[in-house]
MARTIDO-952106 format. One line per field, with one value per residue (C-alpha): x, y, z; residue number from 1; chain; residue in three letters. Coordinates in nm, 4 decimals, always signed. Layout:
N
c1 = c(X | ...)
c2 = c(Y | ...)
c3 = c(Z | ...)
nr = c(NUM | ...)
kette = c(A | ...)
rest = c(ALA | ...)
END
This chain:
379
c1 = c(+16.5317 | +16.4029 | +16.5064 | +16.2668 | +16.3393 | +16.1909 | +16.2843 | +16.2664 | +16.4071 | +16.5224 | +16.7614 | +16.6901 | +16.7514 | +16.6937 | +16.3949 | +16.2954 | +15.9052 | +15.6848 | +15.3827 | +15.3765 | +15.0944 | +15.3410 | +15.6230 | +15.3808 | +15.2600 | +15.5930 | +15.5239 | +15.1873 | +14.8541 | +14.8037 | +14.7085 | +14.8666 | +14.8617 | +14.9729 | +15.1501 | +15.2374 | +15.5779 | +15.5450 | +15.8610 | +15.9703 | +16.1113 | +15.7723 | +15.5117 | +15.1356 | +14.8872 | +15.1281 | +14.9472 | +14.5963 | +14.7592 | +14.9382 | +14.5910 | +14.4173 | +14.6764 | +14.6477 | +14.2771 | +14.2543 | +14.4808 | +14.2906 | +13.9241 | +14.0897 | +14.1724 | +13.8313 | +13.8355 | +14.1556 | +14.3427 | +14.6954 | +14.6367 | +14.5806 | +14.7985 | +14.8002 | +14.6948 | +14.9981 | +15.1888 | +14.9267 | +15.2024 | +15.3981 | +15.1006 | +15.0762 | +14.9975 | +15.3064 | +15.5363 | +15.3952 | +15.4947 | +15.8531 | +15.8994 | +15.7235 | +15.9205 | +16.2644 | +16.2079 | +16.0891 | +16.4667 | +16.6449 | +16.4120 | +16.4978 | +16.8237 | +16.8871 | +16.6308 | +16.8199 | +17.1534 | +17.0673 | +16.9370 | +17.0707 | +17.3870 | +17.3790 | +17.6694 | +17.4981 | +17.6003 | +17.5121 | +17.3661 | +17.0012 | +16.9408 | +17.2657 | +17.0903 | +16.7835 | +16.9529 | +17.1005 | +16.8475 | +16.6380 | +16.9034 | +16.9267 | +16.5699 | +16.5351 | +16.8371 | +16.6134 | +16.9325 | +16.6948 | +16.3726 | +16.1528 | +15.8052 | +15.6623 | +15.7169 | +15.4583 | +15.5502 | +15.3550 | +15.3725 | +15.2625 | +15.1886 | +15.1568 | +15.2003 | +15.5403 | +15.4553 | +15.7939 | +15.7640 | +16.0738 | +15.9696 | +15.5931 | +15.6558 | +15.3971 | +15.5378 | +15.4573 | +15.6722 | +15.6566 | +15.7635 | +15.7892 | +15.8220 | +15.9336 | +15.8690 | +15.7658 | +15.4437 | +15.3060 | +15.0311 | +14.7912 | +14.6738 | +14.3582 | +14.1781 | +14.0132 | +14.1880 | +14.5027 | +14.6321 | +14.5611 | +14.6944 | +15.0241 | +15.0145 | +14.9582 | +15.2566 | +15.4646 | +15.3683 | +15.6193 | +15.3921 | +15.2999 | +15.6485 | +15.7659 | +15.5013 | +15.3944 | +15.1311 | +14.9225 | +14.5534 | +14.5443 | +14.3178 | +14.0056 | +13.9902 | +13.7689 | +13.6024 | +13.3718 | +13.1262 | +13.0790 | +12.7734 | +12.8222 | +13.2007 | +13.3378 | +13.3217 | +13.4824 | +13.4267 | +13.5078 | +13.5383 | +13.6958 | +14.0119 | +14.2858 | +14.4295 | +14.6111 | +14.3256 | +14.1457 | +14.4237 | +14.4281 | +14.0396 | +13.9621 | +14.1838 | +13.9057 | +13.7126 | +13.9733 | +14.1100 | +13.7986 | +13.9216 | +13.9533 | +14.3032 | +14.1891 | +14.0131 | +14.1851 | +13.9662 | +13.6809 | +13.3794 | +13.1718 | +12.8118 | +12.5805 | +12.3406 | +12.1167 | +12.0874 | +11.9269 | +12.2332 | +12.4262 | +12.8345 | +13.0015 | +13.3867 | +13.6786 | +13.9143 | +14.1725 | +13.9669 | +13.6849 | +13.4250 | +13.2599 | +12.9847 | +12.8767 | +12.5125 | +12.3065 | +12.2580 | +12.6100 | +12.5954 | +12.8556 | +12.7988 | +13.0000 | +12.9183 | +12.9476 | +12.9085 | +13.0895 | +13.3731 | +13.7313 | +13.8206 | +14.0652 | +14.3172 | +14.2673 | +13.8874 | +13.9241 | +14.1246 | +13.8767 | +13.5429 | +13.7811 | +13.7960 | +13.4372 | +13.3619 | +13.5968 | +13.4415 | +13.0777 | +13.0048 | +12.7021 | +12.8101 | +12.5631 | +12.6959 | +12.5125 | +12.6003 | +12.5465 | +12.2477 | +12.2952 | +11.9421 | +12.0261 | +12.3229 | +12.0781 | +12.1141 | +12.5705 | +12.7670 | +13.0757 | +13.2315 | +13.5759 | +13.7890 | +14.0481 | +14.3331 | +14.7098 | +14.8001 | +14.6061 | +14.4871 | +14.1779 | +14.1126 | +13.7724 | +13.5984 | +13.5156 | +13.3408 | +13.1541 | +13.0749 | +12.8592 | +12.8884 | +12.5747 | +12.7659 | +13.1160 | +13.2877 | +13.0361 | +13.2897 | +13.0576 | +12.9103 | +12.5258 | +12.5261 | +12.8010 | +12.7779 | +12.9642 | +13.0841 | +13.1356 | +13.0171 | +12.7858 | +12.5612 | +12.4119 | +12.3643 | +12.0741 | +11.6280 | +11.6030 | +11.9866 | +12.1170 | +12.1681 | +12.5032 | +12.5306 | +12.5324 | +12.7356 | +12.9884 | +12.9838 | +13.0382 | +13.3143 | +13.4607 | +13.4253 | +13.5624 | +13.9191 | +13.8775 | +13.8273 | +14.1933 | +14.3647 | +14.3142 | +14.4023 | +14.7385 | +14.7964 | +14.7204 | +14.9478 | +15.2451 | +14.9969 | +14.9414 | +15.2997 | +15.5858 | +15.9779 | +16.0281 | +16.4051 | +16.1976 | +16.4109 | +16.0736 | +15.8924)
c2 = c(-4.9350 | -4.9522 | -4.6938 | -4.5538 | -4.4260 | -4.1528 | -4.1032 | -3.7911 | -3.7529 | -4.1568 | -4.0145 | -4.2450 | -4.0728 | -4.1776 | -4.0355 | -4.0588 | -4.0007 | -4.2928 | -4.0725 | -4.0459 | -3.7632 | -3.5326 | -3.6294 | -3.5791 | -3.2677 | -3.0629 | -3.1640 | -3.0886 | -3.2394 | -3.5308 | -3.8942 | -4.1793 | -4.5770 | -4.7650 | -5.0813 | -5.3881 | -5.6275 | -6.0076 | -6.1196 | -5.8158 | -5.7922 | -5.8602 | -5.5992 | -5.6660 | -5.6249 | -5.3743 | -5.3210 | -5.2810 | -4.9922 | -4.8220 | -4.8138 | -4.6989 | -4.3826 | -4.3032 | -4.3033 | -4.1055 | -3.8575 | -3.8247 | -3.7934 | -3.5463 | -3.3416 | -3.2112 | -3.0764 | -2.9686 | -2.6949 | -2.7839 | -3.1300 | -3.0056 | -3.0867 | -2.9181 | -3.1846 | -3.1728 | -3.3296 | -3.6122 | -3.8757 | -3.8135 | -3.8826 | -4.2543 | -4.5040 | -4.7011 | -4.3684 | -4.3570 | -4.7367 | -4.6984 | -4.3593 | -4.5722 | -4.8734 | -4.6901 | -4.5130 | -4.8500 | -4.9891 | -4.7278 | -4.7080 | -5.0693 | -5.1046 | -4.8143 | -4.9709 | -5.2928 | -5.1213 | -4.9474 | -5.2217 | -5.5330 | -5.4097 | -5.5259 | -5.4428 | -5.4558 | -5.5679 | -5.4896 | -5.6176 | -5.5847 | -5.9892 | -6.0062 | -5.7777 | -5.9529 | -6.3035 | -6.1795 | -6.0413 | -6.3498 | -6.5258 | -6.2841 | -6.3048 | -6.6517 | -6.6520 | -6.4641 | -6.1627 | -5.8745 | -5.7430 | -6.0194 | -5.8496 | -5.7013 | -5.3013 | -5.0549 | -4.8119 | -4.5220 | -4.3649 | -3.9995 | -3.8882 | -3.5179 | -3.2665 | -3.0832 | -2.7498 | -2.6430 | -2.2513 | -2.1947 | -2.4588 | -2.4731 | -2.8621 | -3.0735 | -3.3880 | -3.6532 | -3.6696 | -3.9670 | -3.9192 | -4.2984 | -4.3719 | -4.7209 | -4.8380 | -5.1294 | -5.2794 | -5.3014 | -5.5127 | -5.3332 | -5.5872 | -5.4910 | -5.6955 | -5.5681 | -5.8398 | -5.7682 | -6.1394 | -6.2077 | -5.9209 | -6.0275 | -6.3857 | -6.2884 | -6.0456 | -6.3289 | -6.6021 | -6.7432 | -6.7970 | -6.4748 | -6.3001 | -6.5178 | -6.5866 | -6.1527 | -6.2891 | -6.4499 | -6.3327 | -6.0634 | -6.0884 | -5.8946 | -5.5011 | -5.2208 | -4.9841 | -4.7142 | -4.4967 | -4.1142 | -3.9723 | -3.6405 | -3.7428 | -3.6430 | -3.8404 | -3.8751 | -3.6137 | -3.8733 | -4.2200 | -4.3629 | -4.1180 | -4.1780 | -3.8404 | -3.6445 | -3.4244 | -3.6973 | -3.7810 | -3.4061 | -3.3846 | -3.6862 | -3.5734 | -3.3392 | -3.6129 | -3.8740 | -3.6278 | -3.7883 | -4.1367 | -4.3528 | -4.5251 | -4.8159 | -4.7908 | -4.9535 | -4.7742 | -4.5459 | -4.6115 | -4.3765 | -4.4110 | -4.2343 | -4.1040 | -3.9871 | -4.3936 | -4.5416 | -4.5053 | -4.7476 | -4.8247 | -4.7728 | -4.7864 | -4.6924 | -4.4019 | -4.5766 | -4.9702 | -5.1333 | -5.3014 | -5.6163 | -5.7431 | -6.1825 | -6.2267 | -6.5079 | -6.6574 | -6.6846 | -6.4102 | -6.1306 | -5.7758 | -5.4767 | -5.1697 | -5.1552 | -4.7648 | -4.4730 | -4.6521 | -4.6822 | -5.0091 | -5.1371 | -5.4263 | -5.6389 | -5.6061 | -5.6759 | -5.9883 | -6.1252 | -6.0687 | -6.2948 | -6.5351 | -6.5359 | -6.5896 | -6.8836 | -7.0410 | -6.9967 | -6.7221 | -6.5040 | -6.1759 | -5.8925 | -5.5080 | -5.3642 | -5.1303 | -5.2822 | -5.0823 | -5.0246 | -5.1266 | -5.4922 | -5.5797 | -5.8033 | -6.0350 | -6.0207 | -6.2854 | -6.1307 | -5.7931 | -5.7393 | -5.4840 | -5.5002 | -5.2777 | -5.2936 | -5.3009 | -5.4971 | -5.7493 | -5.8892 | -5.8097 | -5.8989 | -5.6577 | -5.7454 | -5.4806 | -5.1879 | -4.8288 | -4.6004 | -4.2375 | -3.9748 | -3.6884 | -3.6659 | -3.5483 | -3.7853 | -3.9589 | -4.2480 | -4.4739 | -4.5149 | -4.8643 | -5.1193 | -5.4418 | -5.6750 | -6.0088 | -6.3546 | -6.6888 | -6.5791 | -6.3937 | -6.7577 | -6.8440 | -6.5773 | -6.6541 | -6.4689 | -6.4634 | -6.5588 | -6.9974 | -7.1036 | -7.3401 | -7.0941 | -6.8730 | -7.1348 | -7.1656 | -6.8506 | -6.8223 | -7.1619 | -6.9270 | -6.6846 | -6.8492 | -7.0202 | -6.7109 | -6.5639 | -6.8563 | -6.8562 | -6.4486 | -6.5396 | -6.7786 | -6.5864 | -6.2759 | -6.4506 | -6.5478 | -6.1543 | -5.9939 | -5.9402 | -5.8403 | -5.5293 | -5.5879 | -5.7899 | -5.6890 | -5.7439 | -5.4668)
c3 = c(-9.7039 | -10.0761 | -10.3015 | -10.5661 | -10.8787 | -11.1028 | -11.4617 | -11.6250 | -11.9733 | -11.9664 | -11.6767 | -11.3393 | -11.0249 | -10.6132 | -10.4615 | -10.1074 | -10.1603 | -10.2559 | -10.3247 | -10.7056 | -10.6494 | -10.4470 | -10.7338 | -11.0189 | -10.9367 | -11.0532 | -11.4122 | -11.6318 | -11.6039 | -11.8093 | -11.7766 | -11.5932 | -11.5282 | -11.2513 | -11.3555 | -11.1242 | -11.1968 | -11.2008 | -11.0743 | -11.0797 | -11.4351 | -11.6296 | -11.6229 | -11.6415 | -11.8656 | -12.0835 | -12.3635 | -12.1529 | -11.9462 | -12.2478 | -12.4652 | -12.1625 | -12.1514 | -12.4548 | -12.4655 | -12.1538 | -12.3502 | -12.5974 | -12.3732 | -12.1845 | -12.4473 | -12.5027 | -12.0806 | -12.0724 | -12.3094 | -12.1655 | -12.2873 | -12.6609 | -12.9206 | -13.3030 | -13.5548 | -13.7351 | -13.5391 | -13.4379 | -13.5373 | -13.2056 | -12.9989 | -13.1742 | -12.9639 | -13.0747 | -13.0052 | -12.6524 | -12.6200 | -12.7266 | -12.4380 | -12.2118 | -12.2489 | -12.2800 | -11.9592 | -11.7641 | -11.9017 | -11.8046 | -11.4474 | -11.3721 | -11.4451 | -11.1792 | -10.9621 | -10.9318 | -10.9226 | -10.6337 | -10.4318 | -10.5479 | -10.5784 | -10.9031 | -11.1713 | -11.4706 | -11.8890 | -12.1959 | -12.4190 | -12.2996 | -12.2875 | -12.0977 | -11.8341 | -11.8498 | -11.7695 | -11.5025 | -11.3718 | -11.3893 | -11.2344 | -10.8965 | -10.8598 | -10.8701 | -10.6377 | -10.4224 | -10.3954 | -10.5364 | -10.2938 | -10.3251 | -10.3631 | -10.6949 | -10.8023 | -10.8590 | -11.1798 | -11.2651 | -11.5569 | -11.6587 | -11.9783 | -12.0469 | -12.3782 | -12.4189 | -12.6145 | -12.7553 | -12.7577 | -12.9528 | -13.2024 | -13.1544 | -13.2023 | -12.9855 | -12.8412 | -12.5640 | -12.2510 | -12.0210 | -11.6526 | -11.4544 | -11.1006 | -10.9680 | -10.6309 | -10.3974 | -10.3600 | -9.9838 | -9.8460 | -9.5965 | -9.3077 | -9.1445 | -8.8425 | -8.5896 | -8.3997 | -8.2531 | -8.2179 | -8.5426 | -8.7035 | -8.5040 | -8.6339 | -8.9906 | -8.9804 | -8.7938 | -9.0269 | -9.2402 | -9.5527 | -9.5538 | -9.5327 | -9.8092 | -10.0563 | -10.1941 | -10.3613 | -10.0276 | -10.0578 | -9.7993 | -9.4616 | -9.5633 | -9.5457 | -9.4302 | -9.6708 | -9.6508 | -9.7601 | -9.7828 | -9.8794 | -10.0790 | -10.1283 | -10.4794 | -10.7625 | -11.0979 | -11.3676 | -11.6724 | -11.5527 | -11.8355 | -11.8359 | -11.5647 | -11.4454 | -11.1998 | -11.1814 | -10.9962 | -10.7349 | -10.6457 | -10.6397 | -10.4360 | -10.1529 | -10.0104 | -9.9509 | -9.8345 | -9.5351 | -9.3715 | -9.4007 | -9.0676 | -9.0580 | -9.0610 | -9.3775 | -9.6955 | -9.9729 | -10.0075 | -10.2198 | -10.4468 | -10.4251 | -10.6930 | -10.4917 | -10.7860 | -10.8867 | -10.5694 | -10.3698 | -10.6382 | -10.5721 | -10.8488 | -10.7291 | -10.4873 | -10.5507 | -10.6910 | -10.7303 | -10.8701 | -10.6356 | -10.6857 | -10.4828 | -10.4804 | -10.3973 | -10.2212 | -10.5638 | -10.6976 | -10.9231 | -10.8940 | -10.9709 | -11.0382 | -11.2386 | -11.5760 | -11.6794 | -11.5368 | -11.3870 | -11.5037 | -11.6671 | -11.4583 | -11.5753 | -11.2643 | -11.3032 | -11.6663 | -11.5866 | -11.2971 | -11.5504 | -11.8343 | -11.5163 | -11.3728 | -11.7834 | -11.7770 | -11.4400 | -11.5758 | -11.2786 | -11.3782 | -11.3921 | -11.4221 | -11.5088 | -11.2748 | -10.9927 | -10.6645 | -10.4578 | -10.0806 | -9.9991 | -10.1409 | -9.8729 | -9.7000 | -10.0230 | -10.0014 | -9.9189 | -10.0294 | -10.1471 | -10.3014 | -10.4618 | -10.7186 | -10.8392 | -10.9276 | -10.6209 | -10.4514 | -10.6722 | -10.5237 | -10.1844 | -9.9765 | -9.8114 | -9.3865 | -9.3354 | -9.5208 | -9.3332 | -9.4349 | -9.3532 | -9.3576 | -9.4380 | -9.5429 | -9.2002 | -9.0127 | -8.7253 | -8.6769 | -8.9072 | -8.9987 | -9.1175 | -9.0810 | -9.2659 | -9.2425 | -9.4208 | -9.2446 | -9.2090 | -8.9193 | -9.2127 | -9.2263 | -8.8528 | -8.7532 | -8.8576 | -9.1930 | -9.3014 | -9.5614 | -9.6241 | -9.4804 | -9.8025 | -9.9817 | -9.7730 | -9.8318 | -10.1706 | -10.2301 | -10.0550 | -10.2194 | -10.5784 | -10.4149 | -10.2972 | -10.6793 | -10.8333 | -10.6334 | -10.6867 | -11.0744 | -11.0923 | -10.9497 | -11.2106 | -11.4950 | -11.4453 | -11.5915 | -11.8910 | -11.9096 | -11.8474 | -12.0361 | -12.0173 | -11.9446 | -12.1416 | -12.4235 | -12.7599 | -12.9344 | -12.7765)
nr = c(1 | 2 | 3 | 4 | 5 | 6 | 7 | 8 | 9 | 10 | 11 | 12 | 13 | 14 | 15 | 16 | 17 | 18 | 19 | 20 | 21 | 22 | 23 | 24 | 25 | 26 | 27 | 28 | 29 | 30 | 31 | 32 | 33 | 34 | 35 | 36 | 37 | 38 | 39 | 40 | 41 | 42 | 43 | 44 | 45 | 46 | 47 | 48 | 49 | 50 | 51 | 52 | 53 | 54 | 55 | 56 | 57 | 58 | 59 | 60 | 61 | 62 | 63 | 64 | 65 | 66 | 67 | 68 | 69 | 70 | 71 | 72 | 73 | 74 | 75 | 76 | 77 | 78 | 79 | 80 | 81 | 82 | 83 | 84 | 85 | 86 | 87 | 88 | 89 | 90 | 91 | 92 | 93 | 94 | 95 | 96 | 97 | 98 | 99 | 100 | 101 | 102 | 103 | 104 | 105 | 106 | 107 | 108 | 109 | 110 | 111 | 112 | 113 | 114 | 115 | 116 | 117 | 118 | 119 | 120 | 121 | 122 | 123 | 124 | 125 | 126 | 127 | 128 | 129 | 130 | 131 | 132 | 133 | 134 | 135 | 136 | 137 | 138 | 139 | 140 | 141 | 142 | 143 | 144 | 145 | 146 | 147 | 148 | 149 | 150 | 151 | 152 | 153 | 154 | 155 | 156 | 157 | 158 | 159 | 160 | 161 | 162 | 163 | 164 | 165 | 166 | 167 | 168 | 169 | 170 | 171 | 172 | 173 | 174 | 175 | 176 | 177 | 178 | 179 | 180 | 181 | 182 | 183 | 184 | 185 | 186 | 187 | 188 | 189 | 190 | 191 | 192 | 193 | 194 | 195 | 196 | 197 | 198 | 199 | 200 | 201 | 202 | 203 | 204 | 205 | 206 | 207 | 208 | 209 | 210 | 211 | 212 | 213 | 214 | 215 | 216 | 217 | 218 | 219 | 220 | 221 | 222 | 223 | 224 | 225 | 226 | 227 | 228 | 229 | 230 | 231 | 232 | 233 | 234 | 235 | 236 | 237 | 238 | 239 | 240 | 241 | 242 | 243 | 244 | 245 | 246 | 247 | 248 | 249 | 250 | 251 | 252 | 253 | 254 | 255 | 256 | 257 | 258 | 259 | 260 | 261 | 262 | 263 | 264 | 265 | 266 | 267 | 268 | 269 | 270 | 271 | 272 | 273 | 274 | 275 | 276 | 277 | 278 | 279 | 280 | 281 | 282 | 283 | 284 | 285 | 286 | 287 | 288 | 289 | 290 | 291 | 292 | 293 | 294 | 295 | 296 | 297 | 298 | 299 | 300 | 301 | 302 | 303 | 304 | 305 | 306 | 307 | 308 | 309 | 310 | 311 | 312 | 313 | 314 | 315 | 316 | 317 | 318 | 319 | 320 | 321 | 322 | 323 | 324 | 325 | 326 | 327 | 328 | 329 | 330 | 331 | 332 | 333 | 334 | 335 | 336 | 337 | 338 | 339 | 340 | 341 | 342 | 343 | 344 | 345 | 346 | 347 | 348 | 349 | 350 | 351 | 352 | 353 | 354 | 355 | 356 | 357 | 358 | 359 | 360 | 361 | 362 | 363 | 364 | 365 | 366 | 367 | 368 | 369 | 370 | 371 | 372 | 373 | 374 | 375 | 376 | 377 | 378 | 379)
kette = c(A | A | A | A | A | A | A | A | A | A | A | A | A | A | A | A | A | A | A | A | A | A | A | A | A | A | A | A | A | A | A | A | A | A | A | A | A | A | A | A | A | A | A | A | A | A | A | A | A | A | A | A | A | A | A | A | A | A | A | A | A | A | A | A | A | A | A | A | A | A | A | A | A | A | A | A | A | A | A | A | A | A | A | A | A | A | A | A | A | A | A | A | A | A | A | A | A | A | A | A | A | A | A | A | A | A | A | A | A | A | A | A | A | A | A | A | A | A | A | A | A | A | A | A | A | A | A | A | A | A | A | A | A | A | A | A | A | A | A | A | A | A | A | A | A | A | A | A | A | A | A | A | A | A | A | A | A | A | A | A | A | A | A | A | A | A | A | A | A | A | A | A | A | A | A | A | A | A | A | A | A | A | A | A | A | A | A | A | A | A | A | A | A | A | A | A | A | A | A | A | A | A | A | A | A | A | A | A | A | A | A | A | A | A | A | A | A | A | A | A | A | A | A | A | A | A | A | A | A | A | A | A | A | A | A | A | A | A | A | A | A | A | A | A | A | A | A | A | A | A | A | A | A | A | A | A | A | A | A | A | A | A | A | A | A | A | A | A | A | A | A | A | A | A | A | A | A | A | A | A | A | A | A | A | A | A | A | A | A | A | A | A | A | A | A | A | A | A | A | A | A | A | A | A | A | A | A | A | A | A | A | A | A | A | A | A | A | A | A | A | A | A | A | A | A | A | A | A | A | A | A | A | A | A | A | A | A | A | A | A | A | A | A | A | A | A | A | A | A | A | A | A | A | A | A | A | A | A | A | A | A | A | A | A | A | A | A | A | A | A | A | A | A | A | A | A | A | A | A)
rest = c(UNK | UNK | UNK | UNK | UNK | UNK | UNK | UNK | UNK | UNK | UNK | UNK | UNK | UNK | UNK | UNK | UNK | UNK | UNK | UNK | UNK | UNK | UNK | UNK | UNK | UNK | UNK | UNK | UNK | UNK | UNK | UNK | UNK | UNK | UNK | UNK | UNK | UNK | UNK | UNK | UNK | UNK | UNK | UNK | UNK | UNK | UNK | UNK | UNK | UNK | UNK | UNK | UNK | UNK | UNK | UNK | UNK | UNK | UNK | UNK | UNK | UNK | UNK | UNK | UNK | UNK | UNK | UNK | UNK | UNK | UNK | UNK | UNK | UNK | UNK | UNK | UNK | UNK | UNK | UNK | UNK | UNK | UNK | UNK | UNK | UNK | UNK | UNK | UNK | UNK | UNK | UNK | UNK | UNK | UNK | UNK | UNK | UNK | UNK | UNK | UNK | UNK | UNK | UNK | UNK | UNK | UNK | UNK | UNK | UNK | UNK | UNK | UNK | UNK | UNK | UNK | UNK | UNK | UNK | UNK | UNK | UNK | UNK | UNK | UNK | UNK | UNK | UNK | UNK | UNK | UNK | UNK | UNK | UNK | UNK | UNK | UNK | UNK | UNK | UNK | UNK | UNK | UNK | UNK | UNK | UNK | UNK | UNK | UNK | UNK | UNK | UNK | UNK | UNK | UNK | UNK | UNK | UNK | UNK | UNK | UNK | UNK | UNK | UNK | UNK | UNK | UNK | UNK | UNK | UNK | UNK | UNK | UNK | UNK | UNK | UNK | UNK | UNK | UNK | UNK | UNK | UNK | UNK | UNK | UNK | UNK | UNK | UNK | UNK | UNK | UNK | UNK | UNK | UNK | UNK | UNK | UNK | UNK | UNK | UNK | UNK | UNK | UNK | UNK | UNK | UNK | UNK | UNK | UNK | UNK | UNK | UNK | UNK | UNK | UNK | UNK | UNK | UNK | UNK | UNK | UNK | UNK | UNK | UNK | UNK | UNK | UNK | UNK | UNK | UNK | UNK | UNK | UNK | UNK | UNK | UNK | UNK | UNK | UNK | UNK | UNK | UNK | UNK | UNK | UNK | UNK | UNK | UNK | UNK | UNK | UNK | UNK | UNK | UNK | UNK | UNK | UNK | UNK | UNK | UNK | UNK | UNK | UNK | UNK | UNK | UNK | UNK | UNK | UNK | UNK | UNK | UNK | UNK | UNK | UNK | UNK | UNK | UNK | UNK | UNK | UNK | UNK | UNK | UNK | UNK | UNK | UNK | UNK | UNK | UNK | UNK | UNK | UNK | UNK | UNK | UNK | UNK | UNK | UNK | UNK | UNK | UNK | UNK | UNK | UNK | UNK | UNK | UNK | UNK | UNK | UNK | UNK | UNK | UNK | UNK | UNK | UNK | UNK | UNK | UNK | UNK | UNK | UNK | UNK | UNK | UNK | UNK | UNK | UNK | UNK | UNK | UNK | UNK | UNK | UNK | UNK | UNK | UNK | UNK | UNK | UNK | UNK | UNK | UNK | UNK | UNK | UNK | UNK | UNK | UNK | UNK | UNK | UNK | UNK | UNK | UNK | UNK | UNK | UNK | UNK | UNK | UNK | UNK | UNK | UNK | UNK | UNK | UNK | UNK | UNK | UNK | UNK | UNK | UNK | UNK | UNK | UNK | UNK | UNK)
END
């Protein structure tokens, strides 16, 4: 079994939970970011998720007293101090990551590490699959001192892929196939999602916090199992989706255009990296939040995050009322959308989902153009 790690004070130590939130909660509020690995010793988009933290420090401050800090000692809340706690604690984390299950008897100097831990992992001796690290950022308030300064708290553990069919056989052959066990970054089989009308929704989008996690858990104790992610609709905008709980949802039309909100959602660093793509490939994209009374016109739906990259969307539920147990609507997404009077062109059905595989294929091959060593000297 994988051991996690969570660093306190640049001290590593084993912990059996993987739920940050349950980990989290023993230290002050504050804001966090959820980082992926690319090969496991590069991390992704590191500069995106460290501005983002420190931004969402700095929003929150205006909501949240225990998040103040005194002016004068502003310079410990730089965004370049934040990177060098940040960055110390991932060292120390993965060093004691890999130590505890590689079996790995680590050197010093820091490039002597690095090397050889480039070398297991191409020797395939270290877990295979990318790591999830979480960082929170929260406001020390010395009372002896009355000096203000940053802490960083980071937690290190394995990425998982969620399979979801409603197929039993092929849920079985995708776990059983060979491609898939060996090759972590495999476009997953598409996902449920759904919809709960009068569900909560973010109080400031554009700040990542704990207070979220903790707030979004009344509504997600109504999840079905089967459900990957749940969706926030604005119900004051023409029933517009703006995002999941912890993604950001994307929706291709019959004309080839995709669209995703662009206003009171968080800026996530896989969405930022598939609208730099869709740019590249010429895709129109329009920043506008998707209405439920225009699924007639979908072809496709996705959602993106950290975790789970880009994943499609099978099937959407919606739910009347928050405890509902059965659905409203369903829609769903497959190639018979083009094979009733009135739906939509299969042609176009099918080049949609041609952009689609085009538009995974090229977000795989830009995370190494967007990560960097975590044991980088010139960090």
């Amino acid at each position: 079994m994988i051991k996690n790690i969570l660093v306190v004070d640049n001290i590593a130590q084993n912990v059996k939970s993987q739920k940050f939130d349950e980990l989290f909660r023993r230290f002050p509020c504050g804001p966090y970011t959820a980082m992926r690995t690319f090969q496991q010793i590069m991390l992704f988009d590191l500069d995106f998720h460290l501005q983002r933290l420190y931004n969402s420090l700095i929003l929150m401050q205006h909501d949240n007293p225990q998040i103040n800090f005194s002016e004068q000692y502003a310079d410990n809340f730089s965004l370049s101090e934040i990177k060098k706690l940040v960055l110390q604690s991932a060292q120390v984390g993965f060093i004691e990551f890999f130590k505890l299950n590689g079996n790995i008897e680590l050197k010093d100097p820091i490039n002597e590490q690095l090397q050889q831990l480039k070398n297991l992992n191409q020797e395939q001796k270290v877990y295979r699959n990318d790591l999830r690290v979480l960082v929170l950022l929260f406001v020390n308030h010395d009372s002896d001192s009355g000096i203000d300064t940053p802490k960083v708290v980071l937690h290190i553990s394995q990425l998982t892929r969620t399979l979801h069919s409603q197929l039993e056989d092929e849920k079985e052959q995708a776990q059983n196939d060979p491609l898939m066990k060996d090759n972590p970054y495999i476009i997953p089989y598409g996902c449920i999602t759904e919809i709960r009308m009068g569900g909560n929704k973010r109080t400031n989008a554009e700040a990542k916090c704990m207070e979220w996690v903790e707030r979004r858990k009344e509504t997600e104790k109504y999840k079905c199992e089967e459900s990957e992610e749940m969706l926030i609709i604005d119900e004051q905008q023409d029933n517009s989706i703006l995002e999941g709980h912890s993604s950001n949802f994307f929706v291709v039309y019959d004309d080839g255009s995709v669209r995703t909100a662009g206003e009171g959602v968080l800026q996530g660093s896989i969405r930022s990296l598939v609208l730099q793509i869709l740019s590249e490939m010429k895709v129109q994209c329009i920043f506008i939040a998707p209405k439920l009374s225009e699924s007639e016109l979908w072809t496709h739906a996705f959602i993106t995050s950290t975790s789970r990259l880009l994943m499609p969307i099978n099937e959407l539920r919606v739910y009347n009322k928050v405890d509902d147990n059965k659905p409203s609507i369903t829609i769903k997404f497959s190639p018979e959308l083009g094979q009733t009077d009135g739906g939509i062109n299969q042609m176009k059905y099918a080049q949609n989902e041609q952009m689609l595989g085009d538009l995974n294929s090229r977000v795989l091959a830009k995370l190494q153009q967007r990560a960097v060593p975590i044991f980088d000297k010139q960090l």
